[in-house]
N, C-alpha and C positions, 0 to 999 in steps of 0.2 A: 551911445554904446553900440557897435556893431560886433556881429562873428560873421567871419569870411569862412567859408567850408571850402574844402578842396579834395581831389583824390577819384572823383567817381571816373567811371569810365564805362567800355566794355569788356566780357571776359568771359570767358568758355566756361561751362560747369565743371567746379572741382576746382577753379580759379581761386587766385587770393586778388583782395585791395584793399589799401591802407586808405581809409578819410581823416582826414585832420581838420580841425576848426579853433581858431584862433578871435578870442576875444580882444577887441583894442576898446580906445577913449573910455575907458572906466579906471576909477580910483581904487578898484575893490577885487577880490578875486571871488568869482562865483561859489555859491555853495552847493552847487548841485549842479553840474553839465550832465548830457546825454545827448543819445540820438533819437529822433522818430524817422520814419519812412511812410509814407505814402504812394500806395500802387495805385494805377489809374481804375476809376468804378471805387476805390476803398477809403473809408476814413484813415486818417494819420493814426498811428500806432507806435505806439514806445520799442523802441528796440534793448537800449539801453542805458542805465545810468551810473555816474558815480559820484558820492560825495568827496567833498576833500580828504585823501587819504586812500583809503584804499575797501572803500564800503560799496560793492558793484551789485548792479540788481542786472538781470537779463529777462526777456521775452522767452519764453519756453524753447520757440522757436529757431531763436539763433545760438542756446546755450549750449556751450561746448563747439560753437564754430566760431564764434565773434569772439573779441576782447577788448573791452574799452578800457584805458587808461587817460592820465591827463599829464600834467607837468604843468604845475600851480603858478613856479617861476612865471613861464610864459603865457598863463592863462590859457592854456592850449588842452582843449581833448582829442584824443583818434581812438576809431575803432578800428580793429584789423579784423579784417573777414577773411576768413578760410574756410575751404568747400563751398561755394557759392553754389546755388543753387538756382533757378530759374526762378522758381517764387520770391527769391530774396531784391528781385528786381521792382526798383522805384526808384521816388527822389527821396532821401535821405535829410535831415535836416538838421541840422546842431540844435541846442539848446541850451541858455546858462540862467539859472536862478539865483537871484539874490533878492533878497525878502523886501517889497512884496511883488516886482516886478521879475515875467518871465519873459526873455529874451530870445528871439528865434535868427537865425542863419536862415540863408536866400535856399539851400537847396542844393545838391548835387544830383545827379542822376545816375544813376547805378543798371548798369543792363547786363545783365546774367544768360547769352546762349546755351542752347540746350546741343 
């Protein structure tokens, strides 16, 4: 089973970007995708998640800027980031659970200028 993440980039404060991660070679669709991030010096941190349907949980921090959804069809989740902020800068990582293995994405890098 892999997730390929895509989407990060760079982008001025007050920028938007869409990351997408796309799970393949699995029979099953996840029950729980999300994001984490990790800034450099910081542990990984949960950004966001969603179970199947439409059950989302946020970090304090990006609530009411970010929005994660999925599309089950394609085993796919994105978050959309809007107002980016310069703390919001890291590598970002997908995530999919399905019990009892939890499955990580390589990473994108996200750089937020001030």
């Amino acid at each position: 089973v892999q997730l390929q993440a895509s989407g990060g980039g760079l982008v001025q404060a007050g920028g938007s970007l869409r990351l997408s991660c796309t799970g393949s070679g699995s029979s099953f669709s996840f029950t729980v995708m999300g994001w984490y991030r990790q800034a450099p010096g910081k542990q990984r941190e949960l950004v966001a998640t969603i179970v199947s349907g439409t059950n989302t949980n946020y970090a304090d921090s990006v609530r009411g800027r970010f929005t994660i959804s999925r599309d089950n069809a394609k085993n796919t989740v994105y978050l959309q980031m809007n107002s980016l902020k310069p703390e919001d800068t890291a590598v970002y990582y997908c995530n999919g659970f399905f019990s009892p293995v939890s499955y990580w994405g390589q990473g994108t890098q996200v750089t937020v200028s001030s």
